[in-house]
C-alpha positions in Angstrom: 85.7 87.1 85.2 88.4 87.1 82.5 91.2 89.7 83.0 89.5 91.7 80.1 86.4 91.7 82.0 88.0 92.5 84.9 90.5 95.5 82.8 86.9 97.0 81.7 85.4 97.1 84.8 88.5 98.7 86.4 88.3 100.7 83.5 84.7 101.7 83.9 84.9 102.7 87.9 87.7 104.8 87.3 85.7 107.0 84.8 83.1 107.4 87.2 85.3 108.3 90.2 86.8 110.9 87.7 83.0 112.2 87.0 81.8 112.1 90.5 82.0 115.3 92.5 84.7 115.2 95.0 82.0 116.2 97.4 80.3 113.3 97.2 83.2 111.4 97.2 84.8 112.6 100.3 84.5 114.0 103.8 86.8 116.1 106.1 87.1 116.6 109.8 89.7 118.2 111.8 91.5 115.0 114.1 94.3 115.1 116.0 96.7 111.9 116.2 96.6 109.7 119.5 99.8 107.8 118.4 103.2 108.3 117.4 103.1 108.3 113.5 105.9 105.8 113.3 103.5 103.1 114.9 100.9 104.1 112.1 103.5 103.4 109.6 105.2 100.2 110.6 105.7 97.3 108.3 105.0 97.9 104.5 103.3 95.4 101.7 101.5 93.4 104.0 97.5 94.1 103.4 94.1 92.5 104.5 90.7 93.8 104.9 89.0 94.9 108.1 85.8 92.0 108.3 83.5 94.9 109.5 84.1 97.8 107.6 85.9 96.5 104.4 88.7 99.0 104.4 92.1 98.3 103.7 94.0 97.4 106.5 98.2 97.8 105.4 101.5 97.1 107.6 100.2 95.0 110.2 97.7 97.4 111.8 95.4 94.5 111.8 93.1 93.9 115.2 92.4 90.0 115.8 88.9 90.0 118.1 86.9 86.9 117.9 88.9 85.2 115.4 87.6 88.2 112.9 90.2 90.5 111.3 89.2 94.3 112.1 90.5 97.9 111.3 91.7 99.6 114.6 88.9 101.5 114.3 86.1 99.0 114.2 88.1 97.3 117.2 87.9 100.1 119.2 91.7 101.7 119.1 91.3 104.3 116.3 94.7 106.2 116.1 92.8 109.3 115.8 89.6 111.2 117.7 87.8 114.0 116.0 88.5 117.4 117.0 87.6 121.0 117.3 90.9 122.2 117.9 92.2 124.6 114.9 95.8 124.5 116.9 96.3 121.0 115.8 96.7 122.0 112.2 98.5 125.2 113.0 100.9 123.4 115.1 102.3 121.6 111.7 103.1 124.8 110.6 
């Protein structure tokens, strides 16, 4: 793919984001942090993608596990669990 291809196709997924409900698009759910955010931002511009799950994996917050790269998540140690709690969000308040 030629960098015009590759500018039109950018182009092109864009435009349907923009059209695409955000509904659709997105989900929400109420979780409360298990780690200090200072670990979840550590190290900045370094990026790779989780071998399971595809998602972007930024400032070293990579798992190794049988020589695969994985999200926290997919490796087990997600930095946040889903929650009922309301007081977690008033608490930032």
């Amino acid at each position: 793919m030629d960098k015009l291809e590759k500018l039109l196709s950018c182009h092109s997924q864009l435009l349907g984001y923009q059209k695409i409900p955000d509904e659709l698009l997105f989900s929400q759910q109420i979780v409360k942090l298990i780690i200090p955010t200072d670990e979840i931002a550590s190290r900045a511009s370094v990026r790779t993608n989780c071998w399971v799950c595809s998602e972007e994996i930024t400032n070293h917050r990579e798992v190794h596990q049988n020589h695969q790269v994985l999200c926290r998540s997919c490796a087990g140690y997600s930095y946040y669990e889903a929650t009922q709690d309301l007081s977690v969000i008033l608490d930032r308040f």
